[in-house]
N, C-alpha and C positions, 0 to 999 in steps of 0.2 A: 758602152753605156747609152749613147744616143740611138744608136740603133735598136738596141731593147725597148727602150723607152717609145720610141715612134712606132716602132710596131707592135704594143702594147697598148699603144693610145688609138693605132687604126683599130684592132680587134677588139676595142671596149668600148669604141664611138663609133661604129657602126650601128648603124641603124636610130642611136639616138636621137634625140628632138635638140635644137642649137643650146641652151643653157647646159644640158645634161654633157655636152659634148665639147664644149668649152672647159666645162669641169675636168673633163678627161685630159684635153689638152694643156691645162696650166697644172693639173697633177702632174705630168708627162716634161712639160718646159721645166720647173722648176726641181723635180728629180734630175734632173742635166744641170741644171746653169749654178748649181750649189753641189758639185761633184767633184769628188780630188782629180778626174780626170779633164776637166774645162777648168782647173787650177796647171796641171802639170802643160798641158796644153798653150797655155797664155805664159808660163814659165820657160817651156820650149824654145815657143815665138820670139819671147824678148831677149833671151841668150843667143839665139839662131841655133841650136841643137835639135836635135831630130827625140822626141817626147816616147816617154818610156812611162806609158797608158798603167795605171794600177788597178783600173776596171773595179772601178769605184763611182 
C-alpha cells in the first residue's frame, strides 16, 4: 500500500508547482496512515509477530 501510494504521488507531482504537490502528497500520506495495513503492522510490532499485510 505504501509503495502504491509513493509512486503514485511521484507520478502525479511531478512537475507540479509546491501547493498542487503537497496536495498530492497528503492525498498519498493519509491513504497510508489510515490503512488496515499501518494497523496490522503497529499490531505485529507490539505482539513481536512477523505482519500478515491485507493490502489494504
Amino acid at each position: 500500500v505504501g509503495l502504491r501510494a509513493a509512486k503514485r504521488a511521484l507520478r502525479l507531482g511531478h512537475g507540479l508547482d509546491l501547493r498542487a504537490g503537497l496536495e498530492v502528497e497528503d492525498a498519498a500520506w493519509r491513504s497510508v496512515a489510515f490503512s488496515g495495513d499501518r494497523a496490522e503492522g503497529v499490531a505485529a510490532f507490539n505482539e513481536k509477530r512477523p505482519p500478515q499485510w491485507p493490502g489494504e
